[in-house]
N, CA, C and O atoms as a GROMACS GRO file, in nm:
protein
  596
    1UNK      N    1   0.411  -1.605  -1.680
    1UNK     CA    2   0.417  -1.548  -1.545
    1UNK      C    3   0.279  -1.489  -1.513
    1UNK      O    4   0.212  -1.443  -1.605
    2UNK      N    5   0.231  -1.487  -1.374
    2UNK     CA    6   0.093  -1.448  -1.336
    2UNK      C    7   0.143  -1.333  -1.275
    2UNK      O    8   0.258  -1.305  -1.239
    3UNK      N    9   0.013  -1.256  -1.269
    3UNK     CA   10   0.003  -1.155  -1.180
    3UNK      C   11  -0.064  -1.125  -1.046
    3UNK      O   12  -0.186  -1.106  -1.049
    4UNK      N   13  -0.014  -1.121  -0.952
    4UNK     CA   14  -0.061  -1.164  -0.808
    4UNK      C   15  -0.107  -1.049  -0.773
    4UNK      O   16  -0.054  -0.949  -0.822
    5UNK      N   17  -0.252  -1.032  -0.651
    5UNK     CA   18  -0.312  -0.904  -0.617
    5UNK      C   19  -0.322  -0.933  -0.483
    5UNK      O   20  -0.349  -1.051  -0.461
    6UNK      N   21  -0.309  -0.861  -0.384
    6UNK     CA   22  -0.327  -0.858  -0.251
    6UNK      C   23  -0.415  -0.734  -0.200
    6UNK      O   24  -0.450  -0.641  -0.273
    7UNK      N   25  -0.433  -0.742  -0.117
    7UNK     CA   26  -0.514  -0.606   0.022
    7UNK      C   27  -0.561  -0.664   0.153
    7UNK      O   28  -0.574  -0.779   0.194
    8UNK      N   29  -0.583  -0.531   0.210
    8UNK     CA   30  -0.615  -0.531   0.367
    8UNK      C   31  -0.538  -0.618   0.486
    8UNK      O   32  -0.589  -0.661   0.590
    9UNK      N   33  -0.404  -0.633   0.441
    9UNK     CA   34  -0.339  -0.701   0.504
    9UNK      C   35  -0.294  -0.653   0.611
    9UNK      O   36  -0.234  -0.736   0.680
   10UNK      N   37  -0.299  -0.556   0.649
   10UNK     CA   38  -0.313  -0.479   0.788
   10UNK      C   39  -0.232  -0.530   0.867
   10UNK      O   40  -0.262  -0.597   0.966
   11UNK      N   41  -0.098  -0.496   0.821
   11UNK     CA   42   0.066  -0.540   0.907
   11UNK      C   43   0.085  -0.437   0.932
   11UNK      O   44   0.070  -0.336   0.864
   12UNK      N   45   0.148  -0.462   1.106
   12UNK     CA   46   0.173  -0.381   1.199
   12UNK      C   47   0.268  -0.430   1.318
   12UNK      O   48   0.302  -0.543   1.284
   13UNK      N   49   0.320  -0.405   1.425
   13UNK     CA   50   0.390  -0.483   1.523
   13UNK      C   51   0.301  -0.560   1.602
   13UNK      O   52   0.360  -0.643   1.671
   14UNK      N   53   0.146  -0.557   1.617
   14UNK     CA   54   0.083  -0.609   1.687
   14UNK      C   55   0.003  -0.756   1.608
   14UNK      O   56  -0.100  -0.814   1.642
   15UNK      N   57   0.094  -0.784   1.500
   15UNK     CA   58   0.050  -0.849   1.397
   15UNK      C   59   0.151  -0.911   1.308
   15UNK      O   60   0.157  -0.934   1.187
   16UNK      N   61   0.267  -0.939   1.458
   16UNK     CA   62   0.408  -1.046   1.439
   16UNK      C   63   0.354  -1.173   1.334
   16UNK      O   64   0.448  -1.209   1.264
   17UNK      N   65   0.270  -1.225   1.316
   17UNK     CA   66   0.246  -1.346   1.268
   17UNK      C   67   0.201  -1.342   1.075
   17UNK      O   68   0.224  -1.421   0.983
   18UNK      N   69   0.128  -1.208   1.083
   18UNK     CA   70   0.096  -1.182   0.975
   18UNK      C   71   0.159  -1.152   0.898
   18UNK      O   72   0.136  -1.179   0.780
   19UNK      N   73   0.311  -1.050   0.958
   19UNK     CA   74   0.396  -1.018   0.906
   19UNK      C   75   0.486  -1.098   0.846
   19UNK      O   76   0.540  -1.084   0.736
   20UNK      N   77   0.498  -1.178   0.923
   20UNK     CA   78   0.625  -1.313   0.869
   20UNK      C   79   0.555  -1.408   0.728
   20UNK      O   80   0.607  -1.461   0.629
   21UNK      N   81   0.400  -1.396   0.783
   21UNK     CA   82   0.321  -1.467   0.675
   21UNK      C   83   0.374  -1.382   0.507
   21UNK      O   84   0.417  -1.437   0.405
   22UNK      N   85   0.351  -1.242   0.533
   22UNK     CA   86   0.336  -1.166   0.446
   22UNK      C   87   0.526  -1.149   0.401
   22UNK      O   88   0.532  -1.122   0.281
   23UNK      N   89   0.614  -1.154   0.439
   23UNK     CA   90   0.732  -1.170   0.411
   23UNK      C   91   0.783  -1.315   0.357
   23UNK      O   92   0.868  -1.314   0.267
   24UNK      N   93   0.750  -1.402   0.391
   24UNK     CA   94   0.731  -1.519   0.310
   24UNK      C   95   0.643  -1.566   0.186
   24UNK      O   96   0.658  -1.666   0.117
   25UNK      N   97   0.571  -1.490   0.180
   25UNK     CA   98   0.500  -1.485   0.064
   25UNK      C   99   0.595  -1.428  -0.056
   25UNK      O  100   0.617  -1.494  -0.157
   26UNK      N  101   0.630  -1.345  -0.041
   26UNK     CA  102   0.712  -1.241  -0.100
   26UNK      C  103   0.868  -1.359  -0.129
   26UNK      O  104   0.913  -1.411  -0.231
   27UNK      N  105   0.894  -1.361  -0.042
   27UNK     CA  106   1.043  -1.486  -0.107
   27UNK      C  107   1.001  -1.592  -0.205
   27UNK      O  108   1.036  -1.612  -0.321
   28UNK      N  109   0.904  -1.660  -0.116
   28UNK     CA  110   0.844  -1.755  -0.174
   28UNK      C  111   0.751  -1.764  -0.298
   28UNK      O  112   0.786  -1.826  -0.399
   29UNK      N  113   0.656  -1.714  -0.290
   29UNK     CA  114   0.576  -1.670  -0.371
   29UNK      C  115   0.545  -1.554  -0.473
   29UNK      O  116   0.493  -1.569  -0.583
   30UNK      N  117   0.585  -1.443  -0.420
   30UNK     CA  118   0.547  -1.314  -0.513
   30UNK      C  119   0.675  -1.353  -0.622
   30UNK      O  120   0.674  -1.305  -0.736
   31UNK      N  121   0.770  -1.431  -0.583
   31UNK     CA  122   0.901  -1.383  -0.654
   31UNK      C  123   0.888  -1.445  -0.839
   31UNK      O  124   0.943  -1.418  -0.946
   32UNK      N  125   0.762  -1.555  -0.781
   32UNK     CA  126   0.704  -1.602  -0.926
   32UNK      C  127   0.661  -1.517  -1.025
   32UNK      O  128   0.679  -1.514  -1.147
   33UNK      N  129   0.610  -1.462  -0.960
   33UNK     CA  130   0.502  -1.324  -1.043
   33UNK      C  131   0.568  -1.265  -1.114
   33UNK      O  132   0.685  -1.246  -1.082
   34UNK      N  133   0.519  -1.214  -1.234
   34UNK     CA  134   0.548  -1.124  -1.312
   34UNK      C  135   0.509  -0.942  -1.259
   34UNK      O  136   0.564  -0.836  -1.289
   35UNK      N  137   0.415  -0.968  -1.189
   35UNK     CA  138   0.375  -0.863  -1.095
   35UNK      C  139   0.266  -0.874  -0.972
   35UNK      O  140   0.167  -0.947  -0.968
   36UNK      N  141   0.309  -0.788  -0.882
   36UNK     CA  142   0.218  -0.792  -0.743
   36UNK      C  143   0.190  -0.642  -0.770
   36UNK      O  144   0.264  -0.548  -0.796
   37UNK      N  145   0.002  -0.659  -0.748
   37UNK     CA  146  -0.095  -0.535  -0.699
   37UNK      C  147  -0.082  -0.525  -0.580
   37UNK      O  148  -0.078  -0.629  -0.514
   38UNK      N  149  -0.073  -0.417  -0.524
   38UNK     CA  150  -0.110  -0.412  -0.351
   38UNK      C  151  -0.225  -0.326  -0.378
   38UNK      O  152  -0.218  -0.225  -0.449
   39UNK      N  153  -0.349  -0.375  -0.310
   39UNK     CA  154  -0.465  -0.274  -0.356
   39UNK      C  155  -0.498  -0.217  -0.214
   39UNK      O  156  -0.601  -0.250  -0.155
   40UNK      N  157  -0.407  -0.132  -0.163
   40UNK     CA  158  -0.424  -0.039  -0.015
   40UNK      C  159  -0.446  -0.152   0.102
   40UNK      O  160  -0.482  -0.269   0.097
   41UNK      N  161  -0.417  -0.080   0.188
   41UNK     CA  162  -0.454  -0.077   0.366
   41UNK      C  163  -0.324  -0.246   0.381
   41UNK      O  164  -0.350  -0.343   0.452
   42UNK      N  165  -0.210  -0.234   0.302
   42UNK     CA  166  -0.082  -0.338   0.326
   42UNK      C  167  -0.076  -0.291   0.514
   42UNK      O  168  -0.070  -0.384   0.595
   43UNK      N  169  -0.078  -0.182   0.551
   43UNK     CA  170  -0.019  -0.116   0.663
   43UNK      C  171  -0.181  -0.126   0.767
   43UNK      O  172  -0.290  -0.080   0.733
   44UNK      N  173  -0.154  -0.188   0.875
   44UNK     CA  174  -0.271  -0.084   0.910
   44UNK      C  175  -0.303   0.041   0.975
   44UNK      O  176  -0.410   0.076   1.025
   45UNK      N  177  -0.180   0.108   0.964
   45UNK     CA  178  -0.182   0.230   1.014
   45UNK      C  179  -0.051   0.296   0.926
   45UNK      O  180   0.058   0.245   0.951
   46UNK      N  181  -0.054   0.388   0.839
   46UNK     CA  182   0.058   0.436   0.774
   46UNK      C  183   0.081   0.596   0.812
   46UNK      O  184   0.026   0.679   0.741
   47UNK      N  185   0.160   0.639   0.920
   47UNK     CA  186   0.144   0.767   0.914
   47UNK      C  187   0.306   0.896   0.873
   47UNK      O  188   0.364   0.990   0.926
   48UNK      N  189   0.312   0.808   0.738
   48UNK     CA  190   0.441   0.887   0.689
   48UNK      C  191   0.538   0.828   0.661
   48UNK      O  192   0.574   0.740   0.739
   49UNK      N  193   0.607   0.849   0.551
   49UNK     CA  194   0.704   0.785   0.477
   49UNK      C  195   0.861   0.780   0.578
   49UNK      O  196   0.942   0.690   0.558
   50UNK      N  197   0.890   0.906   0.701
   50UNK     CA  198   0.987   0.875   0.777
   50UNK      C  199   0.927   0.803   0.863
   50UNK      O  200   0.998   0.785   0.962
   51UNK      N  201   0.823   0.751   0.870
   51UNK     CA  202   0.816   0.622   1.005
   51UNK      C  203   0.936   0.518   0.976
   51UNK      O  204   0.948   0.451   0.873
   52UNK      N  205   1.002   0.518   1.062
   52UNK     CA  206   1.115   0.394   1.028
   52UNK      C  207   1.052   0.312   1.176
   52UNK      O  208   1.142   0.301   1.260
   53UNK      N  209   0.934   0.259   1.216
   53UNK     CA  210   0.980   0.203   1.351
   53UNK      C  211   0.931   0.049   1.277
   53UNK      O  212   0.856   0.048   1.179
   54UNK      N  213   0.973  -0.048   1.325
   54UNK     CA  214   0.906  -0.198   1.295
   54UNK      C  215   0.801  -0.209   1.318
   54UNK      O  216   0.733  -0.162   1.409
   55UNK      N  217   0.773  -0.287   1.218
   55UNK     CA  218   0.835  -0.349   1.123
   55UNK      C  219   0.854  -0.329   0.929
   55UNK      O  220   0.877  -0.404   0.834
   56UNK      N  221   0.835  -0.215   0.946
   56UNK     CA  222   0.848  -0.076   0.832
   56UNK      C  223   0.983  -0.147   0.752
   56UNK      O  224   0.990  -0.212   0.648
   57UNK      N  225   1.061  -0.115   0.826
   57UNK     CA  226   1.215  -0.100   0.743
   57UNK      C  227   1.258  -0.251   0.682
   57UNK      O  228   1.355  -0.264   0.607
   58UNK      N  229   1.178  -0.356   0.724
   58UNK     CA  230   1.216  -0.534   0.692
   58UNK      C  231   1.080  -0.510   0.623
   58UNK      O  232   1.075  -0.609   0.549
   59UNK      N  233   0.986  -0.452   0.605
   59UNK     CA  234   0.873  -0.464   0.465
   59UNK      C  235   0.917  -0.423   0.367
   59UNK      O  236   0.932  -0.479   0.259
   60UNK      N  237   0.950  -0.274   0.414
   60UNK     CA  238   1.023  -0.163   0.274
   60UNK      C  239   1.127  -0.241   0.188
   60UNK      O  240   1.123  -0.235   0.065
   61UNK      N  241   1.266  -0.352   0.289
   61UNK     CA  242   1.338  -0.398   0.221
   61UNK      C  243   1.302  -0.529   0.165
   61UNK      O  244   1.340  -0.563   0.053
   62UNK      N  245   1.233  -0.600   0.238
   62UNK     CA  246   1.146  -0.707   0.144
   62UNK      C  247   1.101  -0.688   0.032
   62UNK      O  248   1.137  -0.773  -0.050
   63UNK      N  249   1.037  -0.612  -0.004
   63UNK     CA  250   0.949  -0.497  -0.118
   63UNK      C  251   1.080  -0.504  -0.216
   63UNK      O  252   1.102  -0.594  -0.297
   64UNK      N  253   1.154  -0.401  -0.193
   64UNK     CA  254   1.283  -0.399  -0.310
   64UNK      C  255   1.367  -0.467  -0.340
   64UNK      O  256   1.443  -0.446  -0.435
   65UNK      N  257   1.371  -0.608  -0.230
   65UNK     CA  258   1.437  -0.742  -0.258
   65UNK      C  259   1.371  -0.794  -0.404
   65UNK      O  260   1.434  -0.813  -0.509
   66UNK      N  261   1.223  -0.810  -0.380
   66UNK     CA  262   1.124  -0.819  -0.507
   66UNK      C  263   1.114  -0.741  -0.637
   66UNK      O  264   1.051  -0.762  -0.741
   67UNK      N  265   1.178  -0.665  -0.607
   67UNK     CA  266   1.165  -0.566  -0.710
   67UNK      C  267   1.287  -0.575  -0.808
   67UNK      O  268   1.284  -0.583  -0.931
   68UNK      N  269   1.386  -0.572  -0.731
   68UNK     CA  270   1.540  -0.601  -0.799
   68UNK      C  271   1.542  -0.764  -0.849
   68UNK      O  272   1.615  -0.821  -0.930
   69UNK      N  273   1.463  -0.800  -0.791
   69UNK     CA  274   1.454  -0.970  -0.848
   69UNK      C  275   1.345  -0.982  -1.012
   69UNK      O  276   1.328  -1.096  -1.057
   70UNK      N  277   1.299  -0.896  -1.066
   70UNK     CA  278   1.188  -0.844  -1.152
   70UNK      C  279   1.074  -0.858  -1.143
   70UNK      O  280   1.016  -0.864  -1.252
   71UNK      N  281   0.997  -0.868  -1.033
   71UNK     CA  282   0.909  -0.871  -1.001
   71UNK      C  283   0.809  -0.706  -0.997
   71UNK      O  284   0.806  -0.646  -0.889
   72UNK      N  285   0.745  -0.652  -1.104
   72UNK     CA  286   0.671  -0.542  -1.089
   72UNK      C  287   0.575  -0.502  -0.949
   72UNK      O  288   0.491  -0.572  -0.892
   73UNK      N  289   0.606  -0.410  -0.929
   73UNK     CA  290   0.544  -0.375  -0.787
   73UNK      C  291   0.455  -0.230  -0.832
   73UNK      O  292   0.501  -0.129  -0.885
   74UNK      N  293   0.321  -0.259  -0.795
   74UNK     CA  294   0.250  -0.156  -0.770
   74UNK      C  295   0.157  -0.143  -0.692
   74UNK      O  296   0.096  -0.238  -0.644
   75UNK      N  297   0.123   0.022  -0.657
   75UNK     CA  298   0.085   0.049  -0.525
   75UNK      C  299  -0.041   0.113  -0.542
   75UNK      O  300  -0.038   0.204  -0.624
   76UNK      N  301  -0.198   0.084  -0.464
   76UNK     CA  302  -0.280   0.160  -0.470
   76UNK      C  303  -0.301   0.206  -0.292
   76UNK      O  304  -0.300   0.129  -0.196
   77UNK      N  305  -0.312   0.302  -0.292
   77UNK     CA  306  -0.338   0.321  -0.164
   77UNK      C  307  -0.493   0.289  -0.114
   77UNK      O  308  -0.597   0.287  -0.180
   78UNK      N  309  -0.469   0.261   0.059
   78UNK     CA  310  -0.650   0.247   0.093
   78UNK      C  311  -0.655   0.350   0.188
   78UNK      O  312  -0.590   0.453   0.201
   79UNK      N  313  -0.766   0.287   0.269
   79UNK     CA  314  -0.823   0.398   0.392
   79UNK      C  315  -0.757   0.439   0.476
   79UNK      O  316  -0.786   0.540   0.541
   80UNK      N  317  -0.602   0.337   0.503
   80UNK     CA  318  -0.528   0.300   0.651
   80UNK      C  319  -0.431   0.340   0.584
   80UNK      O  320  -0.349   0.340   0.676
   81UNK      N  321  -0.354   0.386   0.467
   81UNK     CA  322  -0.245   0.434   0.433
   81UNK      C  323  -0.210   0.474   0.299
   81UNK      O  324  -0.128   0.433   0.217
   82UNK      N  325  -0.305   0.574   0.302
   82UNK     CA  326  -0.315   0.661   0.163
   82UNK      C  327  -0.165   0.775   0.172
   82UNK      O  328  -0.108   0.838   0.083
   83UNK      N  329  -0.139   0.765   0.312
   83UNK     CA  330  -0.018   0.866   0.323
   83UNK      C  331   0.086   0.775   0.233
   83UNK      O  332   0.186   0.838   0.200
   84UNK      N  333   0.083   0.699   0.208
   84UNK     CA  334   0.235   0.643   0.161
   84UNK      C  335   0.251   0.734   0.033
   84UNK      O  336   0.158   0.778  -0.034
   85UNK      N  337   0.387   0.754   0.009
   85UNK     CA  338   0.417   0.839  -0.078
   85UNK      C  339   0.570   0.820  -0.152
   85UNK      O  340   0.651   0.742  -0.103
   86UNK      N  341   0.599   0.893  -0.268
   86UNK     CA  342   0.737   0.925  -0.346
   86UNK      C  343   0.810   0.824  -0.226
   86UNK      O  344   0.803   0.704  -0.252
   87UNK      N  345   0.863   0.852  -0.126
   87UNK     CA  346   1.003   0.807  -0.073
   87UNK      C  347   0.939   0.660  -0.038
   87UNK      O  348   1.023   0.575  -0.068
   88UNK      N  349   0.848   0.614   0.002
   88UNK     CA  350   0.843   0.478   0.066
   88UNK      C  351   0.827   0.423  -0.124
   88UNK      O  352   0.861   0.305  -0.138
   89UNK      N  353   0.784   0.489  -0.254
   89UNK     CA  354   0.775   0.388  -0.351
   89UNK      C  355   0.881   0.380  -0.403
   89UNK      O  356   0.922   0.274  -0.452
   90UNK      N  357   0.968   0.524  -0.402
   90UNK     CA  358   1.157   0.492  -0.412
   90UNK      C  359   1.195   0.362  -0.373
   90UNK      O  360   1.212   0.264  -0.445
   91UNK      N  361   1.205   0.372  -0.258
   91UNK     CA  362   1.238   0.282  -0.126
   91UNK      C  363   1.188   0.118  -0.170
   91UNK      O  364   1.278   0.038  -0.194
   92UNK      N  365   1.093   0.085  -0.175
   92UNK     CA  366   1.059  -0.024  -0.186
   92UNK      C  367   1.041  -0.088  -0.348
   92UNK      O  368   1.042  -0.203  -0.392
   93UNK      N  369   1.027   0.031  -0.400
   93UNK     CA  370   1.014  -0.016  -0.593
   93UNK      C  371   0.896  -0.047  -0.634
   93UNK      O  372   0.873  -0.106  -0.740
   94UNK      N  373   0.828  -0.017  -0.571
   94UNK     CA  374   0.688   0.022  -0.604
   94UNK      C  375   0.651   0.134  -0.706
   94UNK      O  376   0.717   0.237  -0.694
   95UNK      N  377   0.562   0.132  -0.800
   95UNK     CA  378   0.512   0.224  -0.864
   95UNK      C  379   0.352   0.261  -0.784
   95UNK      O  380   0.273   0.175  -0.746
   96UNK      N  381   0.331   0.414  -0.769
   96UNK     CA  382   0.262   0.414  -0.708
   96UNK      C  383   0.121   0.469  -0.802
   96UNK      O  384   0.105   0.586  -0.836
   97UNK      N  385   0.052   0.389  -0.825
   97UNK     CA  386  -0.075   0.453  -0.865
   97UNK      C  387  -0.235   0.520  -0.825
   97UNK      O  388  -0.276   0.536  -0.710
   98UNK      N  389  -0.300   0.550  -0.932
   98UNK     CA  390  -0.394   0.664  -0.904
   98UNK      C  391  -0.500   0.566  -0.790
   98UNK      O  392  -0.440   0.476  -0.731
   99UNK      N  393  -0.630   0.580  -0.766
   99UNK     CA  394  -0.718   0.554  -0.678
   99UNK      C  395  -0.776   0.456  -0.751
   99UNK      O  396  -0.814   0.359  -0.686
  100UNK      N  397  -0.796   0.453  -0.878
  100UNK     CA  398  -0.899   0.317  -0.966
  100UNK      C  399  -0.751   0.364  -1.140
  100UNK      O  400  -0.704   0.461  -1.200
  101UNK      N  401  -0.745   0.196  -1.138
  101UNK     CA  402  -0.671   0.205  -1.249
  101UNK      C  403  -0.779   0.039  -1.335
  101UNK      O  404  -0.846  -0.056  -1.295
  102UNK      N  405  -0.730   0.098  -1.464
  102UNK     CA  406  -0.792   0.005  -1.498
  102UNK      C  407  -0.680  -0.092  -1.616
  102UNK      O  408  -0.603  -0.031  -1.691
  103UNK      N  409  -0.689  -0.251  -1.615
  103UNK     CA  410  -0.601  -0.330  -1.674
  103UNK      C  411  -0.621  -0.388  -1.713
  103UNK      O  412  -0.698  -0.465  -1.654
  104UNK      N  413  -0.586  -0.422  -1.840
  104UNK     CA  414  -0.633  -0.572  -1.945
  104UNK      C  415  -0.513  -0.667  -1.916
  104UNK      O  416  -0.394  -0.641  -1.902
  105UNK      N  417  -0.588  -0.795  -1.912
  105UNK     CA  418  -0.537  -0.934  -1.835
  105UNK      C  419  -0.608  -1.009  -1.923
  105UNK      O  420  -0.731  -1.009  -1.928
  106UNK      N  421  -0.534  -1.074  -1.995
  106UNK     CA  422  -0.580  -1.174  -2.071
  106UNK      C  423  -0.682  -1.139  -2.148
  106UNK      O  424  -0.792  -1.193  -2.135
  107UNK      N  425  -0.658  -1.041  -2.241
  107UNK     CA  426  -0.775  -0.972  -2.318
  107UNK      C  427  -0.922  -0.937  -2.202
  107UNK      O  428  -1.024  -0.917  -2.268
  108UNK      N  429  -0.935  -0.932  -2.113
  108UNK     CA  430  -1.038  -0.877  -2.047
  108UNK      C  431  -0.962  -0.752  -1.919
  108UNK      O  432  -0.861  -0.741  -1.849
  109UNK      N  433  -1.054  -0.699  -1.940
  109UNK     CA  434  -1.057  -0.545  -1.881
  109UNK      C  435  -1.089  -0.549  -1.706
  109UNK      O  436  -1.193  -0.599  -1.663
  110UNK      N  437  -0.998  -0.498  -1.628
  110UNK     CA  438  -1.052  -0.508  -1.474
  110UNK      C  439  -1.004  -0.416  -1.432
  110UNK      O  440  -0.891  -0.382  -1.465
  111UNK      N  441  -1.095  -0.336  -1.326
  111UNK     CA  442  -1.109  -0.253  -1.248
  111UNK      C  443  -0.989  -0.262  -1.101
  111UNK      O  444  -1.016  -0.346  -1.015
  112UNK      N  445  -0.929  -0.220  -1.092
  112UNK     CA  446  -0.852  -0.211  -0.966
  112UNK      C  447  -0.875  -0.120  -0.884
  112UNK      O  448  -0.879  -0.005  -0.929
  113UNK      N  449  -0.893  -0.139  -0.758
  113UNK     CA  450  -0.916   0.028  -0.654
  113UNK      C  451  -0.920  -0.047  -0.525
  113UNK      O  452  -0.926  -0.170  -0.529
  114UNK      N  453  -0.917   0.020  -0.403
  114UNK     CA  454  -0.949  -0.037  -0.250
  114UNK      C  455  -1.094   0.001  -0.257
  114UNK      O  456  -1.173   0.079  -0.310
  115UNK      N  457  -1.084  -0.120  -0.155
  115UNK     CA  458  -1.226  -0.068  -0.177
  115UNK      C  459  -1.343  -0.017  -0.072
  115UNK      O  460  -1.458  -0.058  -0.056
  116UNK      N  461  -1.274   0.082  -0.011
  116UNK     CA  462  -1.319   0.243   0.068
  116UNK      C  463  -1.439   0.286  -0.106
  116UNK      O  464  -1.559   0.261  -0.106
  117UNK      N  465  -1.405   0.315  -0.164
  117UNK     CA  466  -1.412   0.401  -0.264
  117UNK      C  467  -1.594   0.315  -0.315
  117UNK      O  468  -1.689   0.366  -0.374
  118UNK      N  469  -1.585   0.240  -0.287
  118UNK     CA  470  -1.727   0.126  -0.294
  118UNK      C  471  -1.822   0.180  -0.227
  118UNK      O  472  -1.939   0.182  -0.265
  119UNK      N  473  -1.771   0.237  -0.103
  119UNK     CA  474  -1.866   0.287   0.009
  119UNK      C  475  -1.963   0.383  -0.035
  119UNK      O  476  -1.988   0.476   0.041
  120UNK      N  477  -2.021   0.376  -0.141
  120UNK     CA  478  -2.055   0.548  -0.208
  120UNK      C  479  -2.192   0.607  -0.126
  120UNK      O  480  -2.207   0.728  -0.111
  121UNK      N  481  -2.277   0.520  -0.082
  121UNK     CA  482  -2.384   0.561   0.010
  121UNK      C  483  -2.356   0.603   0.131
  121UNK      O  484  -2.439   0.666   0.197
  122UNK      N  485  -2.228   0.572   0.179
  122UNK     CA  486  -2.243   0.633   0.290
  122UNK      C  487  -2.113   0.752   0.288
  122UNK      O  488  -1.991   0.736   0.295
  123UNK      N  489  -2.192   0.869   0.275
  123UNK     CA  490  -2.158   1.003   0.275
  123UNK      C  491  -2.063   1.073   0.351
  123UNK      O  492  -1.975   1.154   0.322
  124UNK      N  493  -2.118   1.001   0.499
  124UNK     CA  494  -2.002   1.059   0.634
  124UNK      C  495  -1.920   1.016   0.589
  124UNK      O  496  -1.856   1.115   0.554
  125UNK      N  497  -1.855   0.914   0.553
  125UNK     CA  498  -1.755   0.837   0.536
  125UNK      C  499  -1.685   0.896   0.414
  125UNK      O  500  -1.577   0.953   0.432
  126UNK      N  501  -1.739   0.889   0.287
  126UNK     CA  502  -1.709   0.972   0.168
  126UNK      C  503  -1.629   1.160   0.219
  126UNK      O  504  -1.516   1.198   0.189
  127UNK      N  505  -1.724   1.233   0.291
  127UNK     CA  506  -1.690   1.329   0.335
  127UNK      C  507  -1.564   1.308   0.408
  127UNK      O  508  -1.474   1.388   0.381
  128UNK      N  509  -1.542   1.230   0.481
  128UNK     CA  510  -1.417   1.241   0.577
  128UNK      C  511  -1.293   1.188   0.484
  128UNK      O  512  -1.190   1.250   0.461
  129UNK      N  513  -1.317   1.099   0.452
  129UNK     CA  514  -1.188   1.078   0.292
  129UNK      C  515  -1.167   1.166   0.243
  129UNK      O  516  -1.047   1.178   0.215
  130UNK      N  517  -1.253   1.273   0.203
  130UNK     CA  518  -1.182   1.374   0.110
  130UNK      C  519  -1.142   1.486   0.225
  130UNK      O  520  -1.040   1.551   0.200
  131UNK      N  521  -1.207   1.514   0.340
  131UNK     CA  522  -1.060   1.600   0.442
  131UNK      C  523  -0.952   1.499   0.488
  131UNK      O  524  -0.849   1.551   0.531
  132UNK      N  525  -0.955   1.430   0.487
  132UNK     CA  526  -0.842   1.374   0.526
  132UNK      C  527  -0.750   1.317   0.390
  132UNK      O  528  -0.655   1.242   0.413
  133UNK      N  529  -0.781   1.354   0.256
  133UNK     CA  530  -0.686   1.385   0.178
  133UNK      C  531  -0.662   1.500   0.137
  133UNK      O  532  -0.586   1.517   0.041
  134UNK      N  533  -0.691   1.552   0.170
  134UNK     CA  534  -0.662   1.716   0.108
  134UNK      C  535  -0.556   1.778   0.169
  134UNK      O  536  -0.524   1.780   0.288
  135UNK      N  537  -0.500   1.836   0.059
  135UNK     CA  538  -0.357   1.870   0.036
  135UNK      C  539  -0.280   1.871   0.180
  135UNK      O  540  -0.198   1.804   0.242
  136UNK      N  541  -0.394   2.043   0.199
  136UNK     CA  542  -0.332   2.101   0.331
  136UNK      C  543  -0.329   1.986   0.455
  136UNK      O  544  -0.227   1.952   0.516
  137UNK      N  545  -0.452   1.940   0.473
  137UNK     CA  546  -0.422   1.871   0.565
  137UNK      C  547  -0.338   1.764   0.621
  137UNK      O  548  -0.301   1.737   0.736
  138UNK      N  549  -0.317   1.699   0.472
  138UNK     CA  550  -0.205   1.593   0.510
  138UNK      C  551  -0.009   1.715   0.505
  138UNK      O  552   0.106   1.677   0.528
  139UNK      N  553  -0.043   1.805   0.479
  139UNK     CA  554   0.083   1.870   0.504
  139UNK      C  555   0.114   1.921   0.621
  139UNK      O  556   0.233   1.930   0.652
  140UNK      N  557  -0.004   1.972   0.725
  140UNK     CA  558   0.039   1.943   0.812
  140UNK      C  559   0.050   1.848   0.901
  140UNK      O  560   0.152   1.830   0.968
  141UNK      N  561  -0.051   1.780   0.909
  141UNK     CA  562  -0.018   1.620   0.974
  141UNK      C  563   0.108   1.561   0.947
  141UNK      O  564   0.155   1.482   1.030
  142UNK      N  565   0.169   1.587   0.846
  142UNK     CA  566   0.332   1.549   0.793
  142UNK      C  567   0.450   1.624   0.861
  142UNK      O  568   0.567   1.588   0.858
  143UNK      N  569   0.398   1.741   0.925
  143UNK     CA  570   0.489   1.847   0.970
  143UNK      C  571   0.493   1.807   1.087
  143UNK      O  572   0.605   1.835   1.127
  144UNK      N  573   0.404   1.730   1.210
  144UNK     CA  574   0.456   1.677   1.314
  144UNK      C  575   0.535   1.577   1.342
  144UNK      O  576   0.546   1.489   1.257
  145UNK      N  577   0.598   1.566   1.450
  145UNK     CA  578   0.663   1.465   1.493
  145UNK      C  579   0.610   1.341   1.483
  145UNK      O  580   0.489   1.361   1.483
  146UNK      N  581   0.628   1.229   1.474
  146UNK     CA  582   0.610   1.105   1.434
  146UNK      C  583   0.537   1.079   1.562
  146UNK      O  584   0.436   1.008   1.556
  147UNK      N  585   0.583   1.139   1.701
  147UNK     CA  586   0.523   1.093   1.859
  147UNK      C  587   0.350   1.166   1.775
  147UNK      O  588   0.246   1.106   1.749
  148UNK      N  589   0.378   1.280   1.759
  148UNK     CA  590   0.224   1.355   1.752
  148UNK      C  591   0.134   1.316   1.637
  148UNK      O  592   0.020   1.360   1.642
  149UNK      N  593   0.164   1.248   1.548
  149UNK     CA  594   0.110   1.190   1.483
  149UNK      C  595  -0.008   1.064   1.499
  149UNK      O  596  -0.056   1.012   1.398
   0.00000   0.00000   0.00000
């Protein structure tokens, strides 16, 4: 069995086509795998694990269709949806991991991460990743309404 890696697939409702692409993959294809990487930004906009609006709730259950079928699921977050969290990796059967993990595949060693984290020269950018992960801030951004978000 292989292990399949994906990113930047940037599914959303405005991105009907990609989505169906990316749900057929998953019947069809992921179900081979021994495991699927998602290496961040699956979403292109993730703002919270109660977003239930579409096409959220037919990914989430796609996801754990795969999962209950034995297919290993793991999760790195990217730039566009580092919010995902505990209930969407419940939910879908995802294991969710750190920012850079590292994995031996066939006796050789590889680096996994999104790759925001590459960006290292450019600073503004670096700077704004780390307020916009930090603790507080994503706690309250979590405390609004899904409209204010």
């Amino acid at each position: 069995m292989e292990h399949l890696f994906i990113s930047d697939l940037h599914l959303s409702p405005q991105r009907p086509g990609t989505v169906s692409l990316f749900l057929r993959f998953l019947r069809e294809r992921a179900v081979q795998g021994a495991s699927l990487y998602i290496l961040g930004d699956l979403f292109d906009a993730w703002i919270g694990d109660d977003d239930s609006r579409p096409p959220i709730p037919e990914i989430v259950a796609s996801l754990r269709q795969l999962a209950d079928r034995g297919t290993q699921l793991f999760f790195i977050s990217g730039n566009r949806d580092f919010l995902v969290g505990e209930a969407f990796a419940k939910a879908s059967g995802c294991r969710l991991l750190p920012d850079t993990q590292v994995l031996t595949l066939a006796g050789s060693r590889a680096l996994l991460m999104h790759g925001d984290l590459l960006c290292s020269d450019d600073r503004d950018y670096q700077e704004w990743r780390k307020r916009l992960r930090n603790p507080v801030f994503i706690s309250d951004f979590l405390s609004k309404s899904i409209e204010q978000r």
